[in-house]
C-alpha positions as CSV (number, residue, x, y, z in Angstrom):
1,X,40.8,44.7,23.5
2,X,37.7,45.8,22.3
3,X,34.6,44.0,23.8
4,X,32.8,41.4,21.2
5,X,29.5,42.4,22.3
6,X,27.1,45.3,20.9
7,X,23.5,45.3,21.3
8,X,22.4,45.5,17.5
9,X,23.5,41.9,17.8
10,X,20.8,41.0,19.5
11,X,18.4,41.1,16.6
12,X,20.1,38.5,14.7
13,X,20.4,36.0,18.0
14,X,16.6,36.6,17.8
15,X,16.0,35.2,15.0
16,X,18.9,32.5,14.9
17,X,18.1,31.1,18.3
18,X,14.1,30.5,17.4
19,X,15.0,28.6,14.3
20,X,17.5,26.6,16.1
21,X,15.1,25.5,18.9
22,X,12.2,25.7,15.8
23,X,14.9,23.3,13.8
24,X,15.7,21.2,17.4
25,X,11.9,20.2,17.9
26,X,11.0,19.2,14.3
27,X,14.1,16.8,14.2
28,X,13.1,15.4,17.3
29,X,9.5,15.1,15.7
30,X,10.9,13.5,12.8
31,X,12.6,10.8,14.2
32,X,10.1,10.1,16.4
33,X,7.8,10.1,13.7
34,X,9.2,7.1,11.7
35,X,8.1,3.9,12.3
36,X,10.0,1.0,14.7
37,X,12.3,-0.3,12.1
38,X,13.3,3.0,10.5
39,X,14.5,4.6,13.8
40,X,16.2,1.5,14.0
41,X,17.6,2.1,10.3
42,X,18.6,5.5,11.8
43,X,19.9,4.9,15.2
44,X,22.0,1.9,13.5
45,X,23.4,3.6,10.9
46,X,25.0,6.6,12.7
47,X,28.2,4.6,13.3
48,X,28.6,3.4,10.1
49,X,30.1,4.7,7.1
50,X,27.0,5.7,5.6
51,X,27.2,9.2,8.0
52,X,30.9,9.7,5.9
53,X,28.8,9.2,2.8
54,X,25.9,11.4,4.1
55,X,28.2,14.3,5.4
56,X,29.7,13.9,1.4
57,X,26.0,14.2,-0.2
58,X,25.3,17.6,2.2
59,X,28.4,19.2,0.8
60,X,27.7,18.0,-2.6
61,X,24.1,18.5,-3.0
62,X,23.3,21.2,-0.1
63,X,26.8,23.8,-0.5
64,X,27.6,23.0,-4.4
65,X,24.4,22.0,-5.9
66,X,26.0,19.6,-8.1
67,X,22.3,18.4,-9.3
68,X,21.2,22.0,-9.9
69,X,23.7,22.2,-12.3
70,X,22.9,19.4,-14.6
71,X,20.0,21.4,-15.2
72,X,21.4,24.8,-16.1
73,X,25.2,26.3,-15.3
74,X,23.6,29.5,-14.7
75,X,21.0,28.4,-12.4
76,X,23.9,26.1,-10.5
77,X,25.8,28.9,-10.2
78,X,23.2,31.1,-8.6
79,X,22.7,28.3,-6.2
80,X,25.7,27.4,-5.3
81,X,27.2,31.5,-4.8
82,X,24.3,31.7,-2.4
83,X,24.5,28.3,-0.4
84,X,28.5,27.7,-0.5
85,X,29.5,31.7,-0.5
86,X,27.8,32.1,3.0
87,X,28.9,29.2,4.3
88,X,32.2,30.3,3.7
89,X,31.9,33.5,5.0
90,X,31.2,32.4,8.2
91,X,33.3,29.8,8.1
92,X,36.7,32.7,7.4
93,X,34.5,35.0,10.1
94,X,34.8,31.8,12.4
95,X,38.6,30.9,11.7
96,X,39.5,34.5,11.3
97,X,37.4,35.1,15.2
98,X,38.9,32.3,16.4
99,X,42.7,33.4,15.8
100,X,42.4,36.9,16.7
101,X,41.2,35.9,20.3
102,X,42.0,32.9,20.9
103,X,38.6,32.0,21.9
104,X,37.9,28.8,19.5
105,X,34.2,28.8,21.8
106,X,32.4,31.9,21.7
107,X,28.9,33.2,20.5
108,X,27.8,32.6,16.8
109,X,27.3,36.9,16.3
110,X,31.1,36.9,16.7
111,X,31.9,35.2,13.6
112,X,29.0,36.5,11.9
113,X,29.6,40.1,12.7
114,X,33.6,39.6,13.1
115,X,34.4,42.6,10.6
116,X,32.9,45.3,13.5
117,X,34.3,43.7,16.0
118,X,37.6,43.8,14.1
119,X,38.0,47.1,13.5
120,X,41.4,47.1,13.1
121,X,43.6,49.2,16.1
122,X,41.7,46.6,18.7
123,X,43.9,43.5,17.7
124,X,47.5,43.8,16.8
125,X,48.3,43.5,13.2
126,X,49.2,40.0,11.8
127,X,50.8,38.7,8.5
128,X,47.4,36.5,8.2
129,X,45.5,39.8,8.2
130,X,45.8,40.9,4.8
131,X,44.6,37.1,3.4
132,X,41.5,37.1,5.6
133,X,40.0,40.1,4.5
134,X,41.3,39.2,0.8
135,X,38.8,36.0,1.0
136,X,36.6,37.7,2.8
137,X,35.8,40.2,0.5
138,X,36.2,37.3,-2.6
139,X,33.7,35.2,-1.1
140,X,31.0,38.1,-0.2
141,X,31.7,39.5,-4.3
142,X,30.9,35.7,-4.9
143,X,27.4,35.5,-3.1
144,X,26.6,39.1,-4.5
145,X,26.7,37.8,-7.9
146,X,24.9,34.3,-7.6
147,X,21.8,37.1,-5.6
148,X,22.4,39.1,-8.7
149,X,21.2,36.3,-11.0
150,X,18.6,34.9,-8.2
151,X,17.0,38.9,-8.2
152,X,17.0,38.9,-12.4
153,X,16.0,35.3,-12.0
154,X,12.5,36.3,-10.4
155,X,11.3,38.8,-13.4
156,X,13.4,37.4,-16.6
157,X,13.8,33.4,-16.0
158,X,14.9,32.7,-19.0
159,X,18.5,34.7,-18.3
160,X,19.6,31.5,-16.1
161,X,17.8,28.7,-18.4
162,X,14.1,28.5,-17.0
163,X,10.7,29.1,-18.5
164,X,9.1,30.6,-15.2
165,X,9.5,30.9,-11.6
166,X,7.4,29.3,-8.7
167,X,4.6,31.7,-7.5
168,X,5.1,32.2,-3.7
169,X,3.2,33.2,-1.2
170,X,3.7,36.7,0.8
171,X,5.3,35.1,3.9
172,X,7.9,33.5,1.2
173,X,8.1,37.1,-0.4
174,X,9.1,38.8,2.7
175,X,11.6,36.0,3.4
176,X,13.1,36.4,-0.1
177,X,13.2,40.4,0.3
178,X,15.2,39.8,3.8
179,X,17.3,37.4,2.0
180,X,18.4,39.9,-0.9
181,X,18.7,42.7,1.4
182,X,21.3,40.7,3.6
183,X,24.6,41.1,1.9
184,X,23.9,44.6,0.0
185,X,23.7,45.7,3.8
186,X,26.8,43.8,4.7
187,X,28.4,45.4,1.7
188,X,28.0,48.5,2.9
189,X,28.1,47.9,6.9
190,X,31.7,46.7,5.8
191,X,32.6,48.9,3.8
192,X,31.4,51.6,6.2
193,X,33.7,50.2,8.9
194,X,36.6,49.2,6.5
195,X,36.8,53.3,5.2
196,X,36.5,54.8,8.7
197,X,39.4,52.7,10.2
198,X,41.3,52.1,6.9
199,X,41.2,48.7,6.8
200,X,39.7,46.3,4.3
201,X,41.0,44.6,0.8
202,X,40.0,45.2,-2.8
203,X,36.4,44.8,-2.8
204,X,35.3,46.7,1.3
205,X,38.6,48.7,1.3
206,X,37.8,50.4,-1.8
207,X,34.4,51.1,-1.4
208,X,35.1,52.2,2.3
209,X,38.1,54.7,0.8
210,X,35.5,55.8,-1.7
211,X,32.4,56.6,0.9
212,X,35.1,58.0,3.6
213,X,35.8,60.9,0.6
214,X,32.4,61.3,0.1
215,X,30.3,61.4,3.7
216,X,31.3,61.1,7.5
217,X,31.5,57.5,7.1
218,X,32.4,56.9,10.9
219,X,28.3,57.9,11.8
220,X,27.1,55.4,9.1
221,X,28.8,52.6,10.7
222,X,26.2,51.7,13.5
223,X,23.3,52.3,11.2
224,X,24.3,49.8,8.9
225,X,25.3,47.2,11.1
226,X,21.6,47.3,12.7
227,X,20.3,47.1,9.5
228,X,22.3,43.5,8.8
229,X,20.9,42.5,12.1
230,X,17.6,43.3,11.4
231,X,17.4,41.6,7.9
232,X,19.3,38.8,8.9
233,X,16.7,38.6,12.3
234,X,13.9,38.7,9.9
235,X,15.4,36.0,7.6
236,X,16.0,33.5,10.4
237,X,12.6,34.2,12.1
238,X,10.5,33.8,8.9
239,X,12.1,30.6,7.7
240,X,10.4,28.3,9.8
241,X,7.0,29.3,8.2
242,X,8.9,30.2,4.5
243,X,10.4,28.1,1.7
244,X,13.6,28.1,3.3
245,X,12.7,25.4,5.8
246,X,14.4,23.2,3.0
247,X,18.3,24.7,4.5
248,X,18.3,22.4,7.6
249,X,16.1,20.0,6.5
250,X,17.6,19.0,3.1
251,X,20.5,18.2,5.5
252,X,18.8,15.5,7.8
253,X,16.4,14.2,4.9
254,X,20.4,13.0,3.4
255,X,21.0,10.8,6.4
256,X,17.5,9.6,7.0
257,X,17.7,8.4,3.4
258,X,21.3,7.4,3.7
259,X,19.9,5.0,6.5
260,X,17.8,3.2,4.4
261,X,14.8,5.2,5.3
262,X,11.6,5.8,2.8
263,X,8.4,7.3,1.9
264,X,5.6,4.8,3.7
265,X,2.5,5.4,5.8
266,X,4.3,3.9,8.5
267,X,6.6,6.8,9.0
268,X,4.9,10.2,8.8
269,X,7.8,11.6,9.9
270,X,9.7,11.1,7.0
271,X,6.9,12.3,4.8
272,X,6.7,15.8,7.5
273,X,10.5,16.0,6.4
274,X,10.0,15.5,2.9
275,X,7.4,17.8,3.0
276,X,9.9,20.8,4.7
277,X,12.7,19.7,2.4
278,X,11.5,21.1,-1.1
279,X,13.2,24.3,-1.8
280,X,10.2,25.3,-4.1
281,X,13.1,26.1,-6.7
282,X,10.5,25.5,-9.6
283,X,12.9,23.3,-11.3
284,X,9.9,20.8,-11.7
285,X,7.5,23.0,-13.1
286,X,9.6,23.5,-16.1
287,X,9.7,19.5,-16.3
288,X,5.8,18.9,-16.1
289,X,4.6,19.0,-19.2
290,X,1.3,20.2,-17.9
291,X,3.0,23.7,-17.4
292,X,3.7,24.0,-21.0
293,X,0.5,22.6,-22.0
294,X,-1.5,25.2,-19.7
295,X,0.2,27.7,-17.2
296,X,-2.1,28.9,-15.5
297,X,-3.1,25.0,-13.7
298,X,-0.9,25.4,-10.7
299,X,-0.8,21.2,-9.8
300,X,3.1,20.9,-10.0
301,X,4.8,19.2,-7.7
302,X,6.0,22.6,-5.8
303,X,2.2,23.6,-5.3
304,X,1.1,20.5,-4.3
305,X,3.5,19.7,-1.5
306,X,3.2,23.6,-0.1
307,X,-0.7,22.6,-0.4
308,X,0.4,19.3,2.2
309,X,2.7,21.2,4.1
310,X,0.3,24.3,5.2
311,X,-2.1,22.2,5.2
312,X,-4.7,24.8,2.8
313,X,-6.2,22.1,0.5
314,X,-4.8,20.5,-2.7
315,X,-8.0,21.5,-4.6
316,X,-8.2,18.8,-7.0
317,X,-4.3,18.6,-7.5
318,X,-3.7,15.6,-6.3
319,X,-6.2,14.1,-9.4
320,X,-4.7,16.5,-11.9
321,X,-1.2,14.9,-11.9
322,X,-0.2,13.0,-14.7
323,X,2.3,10.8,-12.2
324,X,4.6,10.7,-15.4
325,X,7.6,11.0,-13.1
326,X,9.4,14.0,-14.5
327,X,9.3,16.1,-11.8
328,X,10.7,13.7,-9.2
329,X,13.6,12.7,-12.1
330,X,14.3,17.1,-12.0
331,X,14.1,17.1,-8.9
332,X,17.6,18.2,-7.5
333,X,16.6,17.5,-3.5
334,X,15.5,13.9,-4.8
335,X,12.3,13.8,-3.4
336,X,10.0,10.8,-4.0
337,X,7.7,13.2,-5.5
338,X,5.1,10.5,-6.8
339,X,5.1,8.1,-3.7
340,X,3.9,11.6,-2.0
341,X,1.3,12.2,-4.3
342,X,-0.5,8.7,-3.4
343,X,0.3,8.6,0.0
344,X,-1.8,11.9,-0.3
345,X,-4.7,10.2,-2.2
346,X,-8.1,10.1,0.0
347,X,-8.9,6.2,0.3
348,X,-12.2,6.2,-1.6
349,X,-13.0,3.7,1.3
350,X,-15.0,1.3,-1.4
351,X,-14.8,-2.3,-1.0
352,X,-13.7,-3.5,-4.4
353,X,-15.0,-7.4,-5.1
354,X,-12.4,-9.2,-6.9
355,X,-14.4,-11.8,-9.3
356,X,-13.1,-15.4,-9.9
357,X,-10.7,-15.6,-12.7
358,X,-11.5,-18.6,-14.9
359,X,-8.5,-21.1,-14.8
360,X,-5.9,-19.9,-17.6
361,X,-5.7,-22.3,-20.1
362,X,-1.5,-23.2,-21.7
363,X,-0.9,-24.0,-25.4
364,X,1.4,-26.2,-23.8
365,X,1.5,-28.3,-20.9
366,X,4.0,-26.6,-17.5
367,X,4.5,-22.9,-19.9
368,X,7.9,-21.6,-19.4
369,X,6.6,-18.4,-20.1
370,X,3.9,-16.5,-19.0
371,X,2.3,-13.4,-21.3
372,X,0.3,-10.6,-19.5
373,X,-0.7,-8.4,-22.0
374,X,-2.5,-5.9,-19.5
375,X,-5.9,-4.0,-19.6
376,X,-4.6,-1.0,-21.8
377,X,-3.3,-3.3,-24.1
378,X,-6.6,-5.7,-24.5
379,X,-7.7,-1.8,-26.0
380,X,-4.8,-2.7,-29.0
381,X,-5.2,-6.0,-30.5
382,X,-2.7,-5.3,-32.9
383,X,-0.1,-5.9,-29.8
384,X,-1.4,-8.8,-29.0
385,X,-1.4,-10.1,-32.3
386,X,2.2,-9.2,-33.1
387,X,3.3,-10.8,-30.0
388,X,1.7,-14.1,-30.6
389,X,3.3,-14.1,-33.7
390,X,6.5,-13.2,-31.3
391,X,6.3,-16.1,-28.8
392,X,5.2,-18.6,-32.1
393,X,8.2,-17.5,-34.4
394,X,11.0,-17.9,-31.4
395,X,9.5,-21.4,-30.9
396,X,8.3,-20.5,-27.1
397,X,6.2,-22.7,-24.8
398,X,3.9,-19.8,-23.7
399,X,1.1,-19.3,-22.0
400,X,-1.5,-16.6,-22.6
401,X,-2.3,-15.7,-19.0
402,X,-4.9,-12.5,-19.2
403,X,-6.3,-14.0,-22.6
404,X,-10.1,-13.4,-21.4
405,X,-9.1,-9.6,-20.5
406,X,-10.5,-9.8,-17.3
407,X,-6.7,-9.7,-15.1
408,X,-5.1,-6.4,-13.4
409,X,-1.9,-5.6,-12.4
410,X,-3.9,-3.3,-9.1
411,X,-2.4,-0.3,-10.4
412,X,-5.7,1.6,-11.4
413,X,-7.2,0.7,-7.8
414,X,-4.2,2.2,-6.2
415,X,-4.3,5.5,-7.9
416,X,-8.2,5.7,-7.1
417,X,-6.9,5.8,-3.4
418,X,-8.1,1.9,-2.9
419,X,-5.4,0.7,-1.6
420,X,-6.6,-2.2,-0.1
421,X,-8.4,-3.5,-2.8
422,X,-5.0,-3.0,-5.0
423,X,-3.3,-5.2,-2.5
424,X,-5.8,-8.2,-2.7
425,X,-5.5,-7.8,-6.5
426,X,-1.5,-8.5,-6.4
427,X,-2.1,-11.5,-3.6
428,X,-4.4,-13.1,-5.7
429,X,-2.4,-12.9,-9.1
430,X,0.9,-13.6,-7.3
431,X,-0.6,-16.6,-6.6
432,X,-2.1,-17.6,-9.6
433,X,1.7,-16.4,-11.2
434,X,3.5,-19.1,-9.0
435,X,1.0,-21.4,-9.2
436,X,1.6,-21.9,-13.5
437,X,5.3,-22.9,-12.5
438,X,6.6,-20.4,-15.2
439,X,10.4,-19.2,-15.5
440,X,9.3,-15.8,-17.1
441,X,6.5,-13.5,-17.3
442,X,6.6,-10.9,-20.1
443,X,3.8,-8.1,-20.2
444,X,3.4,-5.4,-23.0
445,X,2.5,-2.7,-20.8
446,X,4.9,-0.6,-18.8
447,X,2.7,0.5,-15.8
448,X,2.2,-3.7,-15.2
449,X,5.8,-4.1,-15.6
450,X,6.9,-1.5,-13.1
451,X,4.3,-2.9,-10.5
452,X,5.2,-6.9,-11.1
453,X,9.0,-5.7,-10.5
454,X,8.4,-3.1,-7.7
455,X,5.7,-4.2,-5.8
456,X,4.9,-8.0,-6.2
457,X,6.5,-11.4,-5.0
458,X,7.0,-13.3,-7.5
459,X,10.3,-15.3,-6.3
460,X,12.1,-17.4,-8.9
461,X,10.6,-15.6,-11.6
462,X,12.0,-13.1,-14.2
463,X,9.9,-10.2,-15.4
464,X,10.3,-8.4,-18.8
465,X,8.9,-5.7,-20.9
466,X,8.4,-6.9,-24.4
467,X,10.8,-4.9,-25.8
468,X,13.3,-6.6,-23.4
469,X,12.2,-10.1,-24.3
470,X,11.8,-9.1,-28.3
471,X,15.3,-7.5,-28.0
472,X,16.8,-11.0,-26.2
473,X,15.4,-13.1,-28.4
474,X,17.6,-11.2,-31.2
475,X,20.6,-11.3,-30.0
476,X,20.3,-15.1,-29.0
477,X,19.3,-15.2,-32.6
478,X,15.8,-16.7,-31.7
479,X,14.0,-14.2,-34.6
480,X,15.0,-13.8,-38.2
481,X,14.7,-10.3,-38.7
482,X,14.4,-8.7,-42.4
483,X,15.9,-5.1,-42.7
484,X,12.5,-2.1,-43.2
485,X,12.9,0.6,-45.0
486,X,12.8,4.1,-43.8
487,X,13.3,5.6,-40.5
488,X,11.7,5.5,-36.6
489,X,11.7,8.0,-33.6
490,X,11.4,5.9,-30.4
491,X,9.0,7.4,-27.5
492,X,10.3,6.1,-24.4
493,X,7.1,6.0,-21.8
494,X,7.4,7.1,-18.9
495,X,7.5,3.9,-16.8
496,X,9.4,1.8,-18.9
497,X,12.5,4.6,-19.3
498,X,12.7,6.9,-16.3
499,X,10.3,4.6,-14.4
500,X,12.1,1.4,-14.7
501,X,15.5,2.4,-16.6
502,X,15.0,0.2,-19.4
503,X,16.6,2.5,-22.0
504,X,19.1,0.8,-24.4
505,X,16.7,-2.6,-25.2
506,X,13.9,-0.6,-27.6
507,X,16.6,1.5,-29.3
508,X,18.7,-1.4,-30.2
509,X,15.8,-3.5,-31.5
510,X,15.0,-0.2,-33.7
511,X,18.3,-0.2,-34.7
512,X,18.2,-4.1,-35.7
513,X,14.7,-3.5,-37.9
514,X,15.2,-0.3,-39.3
515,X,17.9,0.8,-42.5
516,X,18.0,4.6,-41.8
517,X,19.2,5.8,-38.3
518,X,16.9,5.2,-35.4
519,X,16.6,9.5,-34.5
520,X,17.5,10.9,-30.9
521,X,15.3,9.5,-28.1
522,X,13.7,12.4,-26.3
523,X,13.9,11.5,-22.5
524,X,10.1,9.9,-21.3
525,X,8.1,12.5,-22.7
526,X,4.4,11.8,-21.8
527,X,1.2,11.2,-24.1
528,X,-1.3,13.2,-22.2
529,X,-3.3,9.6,-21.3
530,X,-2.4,9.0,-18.0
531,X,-4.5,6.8,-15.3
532,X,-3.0,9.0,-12.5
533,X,-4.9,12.0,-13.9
534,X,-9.0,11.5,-13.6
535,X,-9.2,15.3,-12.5
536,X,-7.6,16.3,-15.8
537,X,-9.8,17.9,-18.7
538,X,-9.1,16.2,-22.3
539,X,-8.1,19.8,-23.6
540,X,-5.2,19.7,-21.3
541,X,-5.1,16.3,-22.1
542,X,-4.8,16.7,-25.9
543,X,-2.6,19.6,-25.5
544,X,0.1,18.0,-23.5
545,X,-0.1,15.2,-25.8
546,X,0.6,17.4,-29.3
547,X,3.5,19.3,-27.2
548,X,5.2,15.5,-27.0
549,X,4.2,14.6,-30.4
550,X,5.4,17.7,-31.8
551,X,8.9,17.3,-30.5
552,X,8.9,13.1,-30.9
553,X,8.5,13.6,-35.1
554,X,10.7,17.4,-35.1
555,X,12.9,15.0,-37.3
556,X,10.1,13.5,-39.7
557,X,10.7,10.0,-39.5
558,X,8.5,7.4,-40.9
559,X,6.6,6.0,-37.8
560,X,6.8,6.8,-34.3
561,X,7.7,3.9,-32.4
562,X,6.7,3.1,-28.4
563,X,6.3,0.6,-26.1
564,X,2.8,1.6,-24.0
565,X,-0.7,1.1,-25.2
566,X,-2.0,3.7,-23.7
567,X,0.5,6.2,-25.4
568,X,-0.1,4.2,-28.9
569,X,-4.1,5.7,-27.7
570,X,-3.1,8.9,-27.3
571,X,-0.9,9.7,-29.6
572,X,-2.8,8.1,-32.8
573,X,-5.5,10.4,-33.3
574,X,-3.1,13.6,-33.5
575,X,0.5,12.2,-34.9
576,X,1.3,13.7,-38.6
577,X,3.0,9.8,-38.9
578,X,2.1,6.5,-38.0
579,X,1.9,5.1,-34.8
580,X,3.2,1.7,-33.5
581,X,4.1,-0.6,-31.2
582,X,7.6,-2.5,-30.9
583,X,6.0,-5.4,-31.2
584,X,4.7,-4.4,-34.2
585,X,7.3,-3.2,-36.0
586,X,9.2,-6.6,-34.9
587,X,5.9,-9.1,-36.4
588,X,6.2,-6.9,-39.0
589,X,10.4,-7.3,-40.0
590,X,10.0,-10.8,-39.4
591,X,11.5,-13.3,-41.8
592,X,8.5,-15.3,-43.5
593,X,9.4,-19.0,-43.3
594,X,7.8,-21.6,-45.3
595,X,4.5,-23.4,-43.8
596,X,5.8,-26.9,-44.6
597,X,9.0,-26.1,-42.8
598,X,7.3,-25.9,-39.2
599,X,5.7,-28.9,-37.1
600,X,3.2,-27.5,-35.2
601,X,3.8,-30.5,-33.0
602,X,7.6,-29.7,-33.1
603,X,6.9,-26.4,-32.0
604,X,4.9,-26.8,-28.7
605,X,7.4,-29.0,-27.4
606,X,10.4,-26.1,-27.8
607,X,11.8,-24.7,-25.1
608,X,13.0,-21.4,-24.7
609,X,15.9,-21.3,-22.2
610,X,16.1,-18.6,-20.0
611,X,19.0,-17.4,-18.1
């Protein structure tokens, strides 16, 4: 039997053994890293079925790339030939190793390099012998197409569905060279070995017949099987410090967030692995709308995390983000891309002095429900005007909490990186929430929304958007609503749809007030006019905001419908139709009742009930 060692072999241990002791550390690092009660979410969890489901997700997300392919088949594809083709390879190498000796133990560079070992006369012939090598050569013709399209992908983007590529640095560039030299080489170190001992199946066999007519093919063999060493020695020793860190850390950021664990300042560790676990595929630079707008600003989410992760300096990324969310919704390794952007915000370290708030003042005595039109919205009178006439018409018992303007949901102070002065802002107004006794609290702004639901206390209460409150109050036939003429195209902000998932309420309200049809939703484009972005110049600004506006009214419908004040703001000046908010369109649809047939008196004492 022929020995199942050769020194060419030892390039590729090289290489494989550094990253697994590289890969060894940093997990050890990780977990270690987290705070008390995640490791305890960790250690915990390991026996329970969430490591089935985990082990599920890695083959899912990690071999298949199901979530790549959502985005593009093509770009799916190229992932999934890569990730799931090699895997298999060595997985055949391994089972095919394993029968042939008997040894079901033995050193990784056996299955990997199995075909030299397996020359052909060293082991007797088998009946499973012609199937191995058949899958064996499918799989490899597999992964040689996905680098095909990954190697095309790099100077024409468009051939598998994107608009351009992430710019990488040159130790990334050398580890993607290595990584498309690695099975061109072991399509010919095959193919070498397959035509000098006549073995092989339709893809090595034929080539090897071809090159055994053509050149002494038996002094070729060595050669080429160094140079798959080599590449694949170069591969495994540049990843730690490459793109490619993602491989085994995807894998464990899947269980850690299988356990329960999150993004926090308490765990760094989590945040180290989140940081190793983007693949830099680019997939969220063709969903920031700042890349369309202007190419050249490099503050994607890709850039900004290799900026954290080598430590080189975000240069004024982390204030040029619009935090609109569409990168972390793209994002196939499902990275809480935003939670990382203002965990990476420098505290600005200013004590922020919360004034008094003068007591809020009910149109009727223990208000049911609570309005909180937001600061944004104070900017749109209009709003608040429609939704008085709202909250009057359904015969509420409301209360006008932030009447005087001078109320915040924190939100601003947190994305200034004053953090501690957002967090006496929600204290204070959770208590002065609680303290009115009300059933409901209903805001008109989206970024309020998302923070009262996410982030404060506020048992016993229900929180709404308006356009879920307007959109109850139809359907429990609490407005009279008089048909419009003409047609609407609904923008869906960015923290009310992919934010907070409320998708269906504004579009069936639309579809209640308007005659013609409502037109497609285009999925939580952004205006341009986000608080996240202070470090963002109004030319980029305005420019992002036309791309939206251009696609929201590609249809021409009468009015462009949303649901934010601040993307009412941004999109006025520049839209070709009217602007308005749902609340507006609904005070404007309602049916006009006659003055003597309402008692004020009657009114205040109505109760909404709320389930």
């Amino acid at each position: 039997m022929q020995s199942l060692y050769d020194p060419f072999v030892l390039l590729f241990t090289a290489g494989f053994t550094f990253t697994g002791i590289w890969f060894v550390f940093k997990v050890i690092s990780w977990f270690f890293g987290l705070s008390t009660t995640d490791r305890r979410l960790v250690t915990r969890g390991i026996l329970t079925i969430k490591t089935w489901q985990a082990l599920v997700e890695v083959v899912r997300e990690s071999l298949f790339h199901r979530k790549i392919f959502k985005t593009g088949f093509r770009l799916g594809y190229m992932h999934m030939s890569l990730a799931f083709g090699w895997f298999m390879l060595i997985l055949i190498g391994n089972i095919e190793s394993t029968y042939y000796t008997s040894q079901l133990f033995k050193p990784i560079y056996v299955s990997v390099f199995w075909r030299f070992f397996d020359a052909g006369p060293s082991f007797p012939a088998a009946a499973w012998a012609p199937g191995f090598a058949f899958w064996m050569d499918l799989f490899l013709l597999f992964v040689l197409s996905g680098l095909t399209f990954a190697i095309i992908k790099r100077f024409m983007p468009k051939v598998v569905g994107m608009r351009r590529t992430t710019r990488h640095r040159l130790p990334d560039r050398l580890a993607i060279f290595s990584l498309w030299m690695i099975f061109p080489i072991r399509l010919l170190a095959e193919s070498a070995t397959c035509g000098a001992n006549g073995t092989g199946s339709f893809l090595t066999g034929s080539i090897g017949s071809l090159m055994a007519a053509i050149v002494p093919v038996q002094s070729l063999v060595l050669p080429f099987w160094w140079a798959y060493s080599l590449v694949l020695g170069i591969f495994f020793l540049a990843l730690p410090f490459t793109r490619y860190t993602h491989i085994p850390s995807e894998a464990v950021l899947i269980f850690f967030r299988r356990y329960g664990v999150r993004l926090s300042e308490q765990s760094p560790g989590y945040t180290n692995l989140s940081l190793n676990s983007c693949s830099s595929c680019g997939i969220c630079i063709d969903a920031c709308q700042i890349s369309q707008a202007d190419p050249s600003l490099l503050v994607q989410s890709t850039y900004f995390i290799r900026s954290l992760r080598y430590k080189t300096g975000c240069n004024g990324a982390e204030w040029a983000c619009l935090q609109c969310g569409r990168c972390e919704d793209a994002c196939p390794v499902g990275l809480e891309l935003m939670p990382l952007r203002r965990l990476a915000l420098p505290d600005a370290g200013i004590g922020t002095v919360l004034s008094p708030v003068a007591p809020r003042k009910s149109n009727g005595s223990h208000p049911r429900i609570l309005y909180f039109a937001g600061c944004m919205t104070h900017l749109n009178p209009g709003i608040i005007q429609s939704m008085k006439l709202i909250f009057n018409a359904s015969h509420a018992l409301w209360s006008f909490f932030d009447a005087d303007g001078q109320a915040c949901c924190g939100r601003p102070l947190r994305l200034a990186g004053q953090a501690d002065g957002a967090d006496r802002q929600r204290e204070k107004l959770e208590a002065e929430f609680l303290a009115t006794g009300a059933s409901l609290l209903v805001t008109s702004c989206p970024i309020c929304y998302r923070i009262f639901k996410e982030e404060y206390a506020l048992p016993g209460m229900r929180i709404l958007h308006h356009s879920q409150y307007i959109n109850e109050l139809i359907e429990w036939k609490r407005l009279r609503i008089d048909k419009q003429a003409g047609s609407a195209a609904w923008h869906e902000p960015c923290e009310l749809g992919r934010g907070c998932g409320v998708i269906t309420e504004p579009r069936q309200v639309l579809q209640t007030i308007y005659q013609s049809d409502v037109t497609p939703t285009l999925k939580g484009l952004c205006c341009g006019g986000s608080l996240g972005a202070p470090g963002l110049d109004p030319v980029t600004r305005k420019a992002v905001a036309l791309g939206a506006i251009s696609q929201l009214t590609v249809h021409q419908p009468d009015y462009l419908v949303t649901g934010c004040p601040m993307c009412k703001k941004s999109f006025l000046p520049i839209s070709p139709v009217p602007v308005v908010d749902i609340a507006e369109v609904t005070a404007a649809a309602l049916v006009k009742e006659p003055k003597h047939s309402v008692n004020p008196e009657t009114q205040r004492q109505v109760l909404v009930t709320i389930p």
